[in-house]
C-alpha positions in Angstrom: -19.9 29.5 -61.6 -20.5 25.8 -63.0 -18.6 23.3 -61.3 -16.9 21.1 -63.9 -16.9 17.7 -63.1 -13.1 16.1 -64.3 -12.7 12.3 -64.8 -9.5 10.2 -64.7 -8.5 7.0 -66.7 -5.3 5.4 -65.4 -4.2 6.0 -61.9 -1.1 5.8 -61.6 1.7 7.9 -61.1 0.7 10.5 -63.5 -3.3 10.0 -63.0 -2.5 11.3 -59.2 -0.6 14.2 -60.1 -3.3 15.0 -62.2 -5.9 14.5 -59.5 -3.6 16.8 -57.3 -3.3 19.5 -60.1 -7.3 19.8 -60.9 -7.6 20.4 -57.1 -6.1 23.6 -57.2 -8.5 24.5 -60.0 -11.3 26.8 -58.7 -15.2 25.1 -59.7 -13.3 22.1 -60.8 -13.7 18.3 -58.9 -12.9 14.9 -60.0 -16.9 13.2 -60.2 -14.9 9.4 -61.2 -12.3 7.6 -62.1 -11.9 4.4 -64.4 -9.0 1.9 -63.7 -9.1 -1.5 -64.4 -7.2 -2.2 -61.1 -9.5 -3.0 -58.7 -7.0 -1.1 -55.2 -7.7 1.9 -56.8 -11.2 1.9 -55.3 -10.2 1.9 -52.1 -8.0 4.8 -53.2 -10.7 6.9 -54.8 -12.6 6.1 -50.8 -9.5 7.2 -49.3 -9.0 10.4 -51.6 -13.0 11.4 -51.5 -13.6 10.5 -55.0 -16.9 9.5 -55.3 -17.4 6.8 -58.4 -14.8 4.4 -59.2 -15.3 2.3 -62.6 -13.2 -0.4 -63.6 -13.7 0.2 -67.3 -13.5 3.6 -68.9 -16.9 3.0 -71.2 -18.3 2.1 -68.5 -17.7 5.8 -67.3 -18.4 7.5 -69.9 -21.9 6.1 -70.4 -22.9 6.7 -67.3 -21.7 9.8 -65.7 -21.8 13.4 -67.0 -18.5 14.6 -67.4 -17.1 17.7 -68.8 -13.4 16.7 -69.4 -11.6 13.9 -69.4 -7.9 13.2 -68.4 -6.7 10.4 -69.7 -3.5 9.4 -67.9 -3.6 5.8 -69.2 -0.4 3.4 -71.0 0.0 4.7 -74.6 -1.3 1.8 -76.4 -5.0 2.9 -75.3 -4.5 7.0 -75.8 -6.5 6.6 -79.2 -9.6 4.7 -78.3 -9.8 6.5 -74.9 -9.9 10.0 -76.7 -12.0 9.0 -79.5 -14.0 7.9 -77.0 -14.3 10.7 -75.3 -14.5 13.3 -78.1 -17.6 11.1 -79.4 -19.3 11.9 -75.8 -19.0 15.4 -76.1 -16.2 15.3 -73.4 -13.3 17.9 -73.9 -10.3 15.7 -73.1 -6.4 16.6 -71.5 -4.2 13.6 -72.8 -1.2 12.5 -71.7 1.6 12.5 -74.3 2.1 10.5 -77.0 -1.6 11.8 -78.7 -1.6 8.2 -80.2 0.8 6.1 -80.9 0.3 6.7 -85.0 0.5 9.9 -86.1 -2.1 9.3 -88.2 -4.7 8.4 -85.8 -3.0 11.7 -84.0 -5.0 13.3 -87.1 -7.9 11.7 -87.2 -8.4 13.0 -83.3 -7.3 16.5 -83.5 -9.8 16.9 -86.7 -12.3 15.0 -84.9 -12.2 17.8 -81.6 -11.8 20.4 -83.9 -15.2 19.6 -85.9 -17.0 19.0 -82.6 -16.0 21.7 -81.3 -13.9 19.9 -78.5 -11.2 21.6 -76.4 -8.4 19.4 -76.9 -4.7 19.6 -74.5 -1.6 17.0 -75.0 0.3 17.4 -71.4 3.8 18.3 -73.2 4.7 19.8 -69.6 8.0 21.4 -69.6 6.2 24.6 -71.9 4.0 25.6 -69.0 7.1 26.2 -66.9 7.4 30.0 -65.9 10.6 29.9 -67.3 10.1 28.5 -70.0 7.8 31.0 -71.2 10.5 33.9 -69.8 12.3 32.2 -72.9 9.3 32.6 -75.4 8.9 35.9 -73.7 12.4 37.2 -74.3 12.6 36.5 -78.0 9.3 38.0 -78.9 11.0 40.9 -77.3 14.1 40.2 -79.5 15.8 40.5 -76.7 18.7 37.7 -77.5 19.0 38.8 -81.5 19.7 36.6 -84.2 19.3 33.2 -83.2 22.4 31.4 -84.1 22.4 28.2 -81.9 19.9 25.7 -80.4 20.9 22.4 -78.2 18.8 20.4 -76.3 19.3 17.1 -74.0 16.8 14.9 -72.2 19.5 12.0 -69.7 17.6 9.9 -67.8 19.0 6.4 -65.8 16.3 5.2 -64.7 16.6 1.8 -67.2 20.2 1.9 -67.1 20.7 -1.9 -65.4 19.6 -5.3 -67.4 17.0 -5.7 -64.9 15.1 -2.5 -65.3 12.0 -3.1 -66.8 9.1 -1.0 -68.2 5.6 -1.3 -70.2 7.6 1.3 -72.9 9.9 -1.5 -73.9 7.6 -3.0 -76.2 6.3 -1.7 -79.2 3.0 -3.6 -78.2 2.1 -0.6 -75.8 4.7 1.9 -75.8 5.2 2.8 -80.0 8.1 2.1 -81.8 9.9 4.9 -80.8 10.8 5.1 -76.6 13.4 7.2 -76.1 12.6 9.8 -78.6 8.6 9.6 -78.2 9.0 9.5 -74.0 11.4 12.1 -73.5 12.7 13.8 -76.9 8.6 14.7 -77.7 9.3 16.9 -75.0 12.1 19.0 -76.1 10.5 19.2 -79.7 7.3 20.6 -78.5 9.2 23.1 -76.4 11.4 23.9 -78.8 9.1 24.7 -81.1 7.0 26.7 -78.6 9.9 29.2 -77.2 11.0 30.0 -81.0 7.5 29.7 -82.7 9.1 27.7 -86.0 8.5 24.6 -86.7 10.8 21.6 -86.9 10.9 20.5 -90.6 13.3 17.8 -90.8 15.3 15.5 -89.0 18.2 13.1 -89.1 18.3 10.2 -86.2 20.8 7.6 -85.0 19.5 5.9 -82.4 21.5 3.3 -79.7 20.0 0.3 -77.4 22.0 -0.3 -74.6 20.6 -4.1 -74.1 19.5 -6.5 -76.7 17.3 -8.0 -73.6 15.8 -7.0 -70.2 15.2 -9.1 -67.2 11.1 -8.9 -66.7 9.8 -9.4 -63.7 6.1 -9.7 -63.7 4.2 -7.4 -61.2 6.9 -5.0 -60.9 6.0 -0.9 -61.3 7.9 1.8 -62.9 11.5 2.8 -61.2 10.8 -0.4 -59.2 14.6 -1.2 -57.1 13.6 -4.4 -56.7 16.4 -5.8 -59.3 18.7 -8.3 -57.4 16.2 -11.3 -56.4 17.1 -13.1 -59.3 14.7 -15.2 -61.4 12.9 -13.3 -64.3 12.5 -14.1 -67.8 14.3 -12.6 -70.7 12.4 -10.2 -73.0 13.4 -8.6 -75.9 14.1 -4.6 -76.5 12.1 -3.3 -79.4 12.5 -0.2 -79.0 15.7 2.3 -78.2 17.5 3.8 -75.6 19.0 7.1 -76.4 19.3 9.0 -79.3 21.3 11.1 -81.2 19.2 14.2 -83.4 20.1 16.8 -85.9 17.0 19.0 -86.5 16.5 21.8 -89.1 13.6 24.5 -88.3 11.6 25.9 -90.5 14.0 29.5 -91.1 16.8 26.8 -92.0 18.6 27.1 -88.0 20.0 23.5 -87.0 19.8 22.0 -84.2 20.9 19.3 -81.8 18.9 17.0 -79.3 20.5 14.2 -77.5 18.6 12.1 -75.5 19.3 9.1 -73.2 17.2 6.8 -70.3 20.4 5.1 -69.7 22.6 7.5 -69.1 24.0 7.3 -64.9 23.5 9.6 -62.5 21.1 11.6 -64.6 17.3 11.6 -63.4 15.1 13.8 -65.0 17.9 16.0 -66.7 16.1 18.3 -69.5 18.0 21.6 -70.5 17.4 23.7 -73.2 20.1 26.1 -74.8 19.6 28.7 -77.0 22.0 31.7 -78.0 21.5 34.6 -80.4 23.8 37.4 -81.5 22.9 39.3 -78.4 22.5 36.8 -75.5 21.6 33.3 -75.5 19.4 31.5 -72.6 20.1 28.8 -70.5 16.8 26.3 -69.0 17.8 23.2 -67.1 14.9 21.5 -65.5 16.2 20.1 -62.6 16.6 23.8 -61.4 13.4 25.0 -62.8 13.0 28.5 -61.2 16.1 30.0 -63.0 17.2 31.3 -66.3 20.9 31.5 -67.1 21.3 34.6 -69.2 25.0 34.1 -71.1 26.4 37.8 -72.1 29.9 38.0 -74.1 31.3 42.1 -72.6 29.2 41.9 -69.1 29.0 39.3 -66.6 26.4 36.4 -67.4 22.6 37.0 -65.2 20.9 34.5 -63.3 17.3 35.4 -63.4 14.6 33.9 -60.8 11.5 33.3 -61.2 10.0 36.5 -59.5 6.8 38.2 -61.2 9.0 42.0 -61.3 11.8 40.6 -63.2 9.9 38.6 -66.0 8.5 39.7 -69.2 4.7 40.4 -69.6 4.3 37.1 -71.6 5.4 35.4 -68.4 4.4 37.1 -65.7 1.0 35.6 -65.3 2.5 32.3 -64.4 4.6 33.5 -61.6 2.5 32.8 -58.8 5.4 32.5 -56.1 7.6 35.0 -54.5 10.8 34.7 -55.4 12.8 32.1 -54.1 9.7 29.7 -53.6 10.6 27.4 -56.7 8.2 26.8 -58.9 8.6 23.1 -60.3 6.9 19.7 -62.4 3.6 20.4 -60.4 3.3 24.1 -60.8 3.9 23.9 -65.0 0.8 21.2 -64.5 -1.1 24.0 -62.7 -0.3 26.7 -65.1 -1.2 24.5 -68.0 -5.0 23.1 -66.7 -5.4 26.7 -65.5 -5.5 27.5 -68.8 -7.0 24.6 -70.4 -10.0 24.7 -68.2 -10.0 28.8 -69.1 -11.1 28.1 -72.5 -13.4 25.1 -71.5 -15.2 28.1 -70.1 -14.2 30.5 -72.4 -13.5 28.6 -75.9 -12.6 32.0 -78.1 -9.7 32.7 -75.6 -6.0 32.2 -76.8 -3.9 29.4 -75.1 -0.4 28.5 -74.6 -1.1 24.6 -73.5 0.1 21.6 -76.9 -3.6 21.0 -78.5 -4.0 17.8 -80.4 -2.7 19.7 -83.9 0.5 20.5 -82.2 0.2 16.7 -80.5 0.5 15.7 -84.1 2.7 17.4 -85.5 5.2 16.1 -82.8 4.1 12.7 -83.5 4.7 13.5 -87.4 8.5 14.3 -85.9 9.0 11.2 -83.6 7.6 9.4 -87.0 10.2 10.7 -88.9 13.0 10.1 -86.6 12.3 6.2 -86.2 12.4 6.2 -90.1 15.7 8.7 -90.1 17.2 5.9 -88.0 16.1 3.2 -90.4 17.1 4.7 -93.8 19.9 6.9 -92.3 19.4 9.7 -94.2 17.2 13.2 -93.6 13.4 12.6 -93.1 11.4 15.9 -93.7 8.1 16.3 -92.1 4.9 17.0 -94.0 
């Protein structure tokens, strides 16, 4: 079997995890990575990686890559995949697509007319789990669907002094708190029901009017009580509430938050029929609460003899080894770099037409906000 060879732009937190994921993928190794920070090629020495380019064109011109991963800030997700498709490179994006959903468009027909497999990493679907859910109402299982809730709580820019890239518009899109986090629960709501989202109304809340920047400081950094700093304005919002309406008519509610204490990476996704309804929380991502009205309620693990078919191929633990955030990364480049092979295969990983439509949603919440009334998507 070929080996592919994998590339990386942006090597940060999320670059790594995708450099640990594509290790576990059989015929598959990283040939190069392109960051503009110049410790990362002592990393790539370090980590056996054996070209390290400080710009991604650079890269691209000169080494023969099948796919590209591009793990890099927002503001440079459209060049970086154009790029890419217009090498002949099949590309795995980090979410947001693009930070216009038009340019969203312009990429996924671009792929599509080259003939370009195309992946957004909208995570949380890949979960084993989460497919149980898609699973169990294919199988009708639950009924009628009659309710659907999501949240997304974070804290992690909670204090004045917490500080992030995603503040401005500049590089992070106009929309933060929906596009970071609340992309996620669309795309996975939309996966476990198959229907679309069709329109939305959006209020949307900003904690502080200005953050305390201090330059050189990273992500989650706790260095927030040495004083000094300049002031920088918030462009973009906090939390968010979201009523949604699917394509069948079925409301639903999303409320999302990064500045919300005590919460860390808290995604759960309810949804009942007239039968059972099912329960995800991501923090404890190897169960399924199965709520029951005349019998006590089920707590299902993720154990290959108790799933449905539709998940059982992504059960690669015994149960009681908990699958997590890297595994639902596995699951998903497993099956993206299936169809790299094997392009007439089905998939279950976002593509860049399902990246757009959830940037056509995100769009038409930031303008819900604005107008205050219902936004439909088209």
């Amino acid at each position: 079997m070929k080996v592919l060879r994998a590339a990386i732009t942006g090597m940060g937190f999320i670059g790594r995890q995708h450099m640990e994921a594509v290790g576990r993928m059989p015929s598959v190794a990283v040939a190069a990575v392109a960051d503009p920070n110049p410790s990362v090629r002592s990393w790539c020495e370090e980590n056996g990686v054996p070209n390290y380019y400080a710009n991604y064109r650079e890269m691209l011109e000169k080494e023969e890559i099948d796919v590209l991963h591009n793990c890099s800030p927002n503001h440079l997700h459209y060049e970086i995949n154009k790029a890419a498709i217009e090498h002949g490179c099949h590309v795995y994006s980090e979410k947001p697509l693009t930070l216009k959903s038009s340019q969203a468009g312009e990429l996924a027909a671009m792929a599509a007319a080259k003939g370009i497999r195309s992946a957004v990493n909208y995570n949380y679907r890949n979960n084993v789990m989460v497919h149980e859910m898609k699973g169990r109402i294919q199988e009708e299982r639950i009924g009628r669907i009659s309710h659907i809730q999501a949240e997304y709580l974070q804290d992690w820019l909670l204090y004045e002094t917490d500080y992030d890239w995603r503040i401005s518009k500049e590089t992070g899109g106009d929309s933060r708190a929906t596009g970071d986090i609340g992309s996620h629960c669309f795309d996975a709501l939309q996966f476990i029901t198959g229907r679309k989202i069709t329109s939305v109304y959006a209020r949307y809340f900003t904690l502080y009017q200005e953050r305390i920047h201090h330059e050189g400081r990273g992500t989650f950094s706790e260095r927030r009580n040495e004083g000094g700093g300049r002031r920088v304005p918030v462009e973009t919002e906090d939390a968010a509430a979201i009523l949604f309406q699917m394509a069948d008519g079925m409301i639903g509610t999303l409320n999302i938050s990064q500045v919300c204490a005590g919460k860390k990476n808290g995604m759960k996704i309810l949804i009942s029929g007239n039968k059972e309804s099912l329960e995800w929380e991501q923090e404890r991502p190897d169960r399924l609460l199965i709520g029951k009205r005349d019998q006590g309620n089920e707590l299902l693990y993720a154990d290959r003899k108790y799933l449905t078919e539709y998940a059982r191929a992504d059960a690669t633990l015994p149960g009681g080894h908990p699958a997590g955030w890297t595994d639902a990364m596995a699951n998903s480049l497993r099956d993206f770099y299936h169809t790299v092979r094997h392009p007439e295969c089905p998939y279950r990983y976002a593509d860049f037409e399902q990246g757009h439509y959830v940037a056509k949603i995100v769009e038409a919440c930031y303008e819900s906000n604005v107008k205050n009334c219902w936004i439909d998507i088209e």
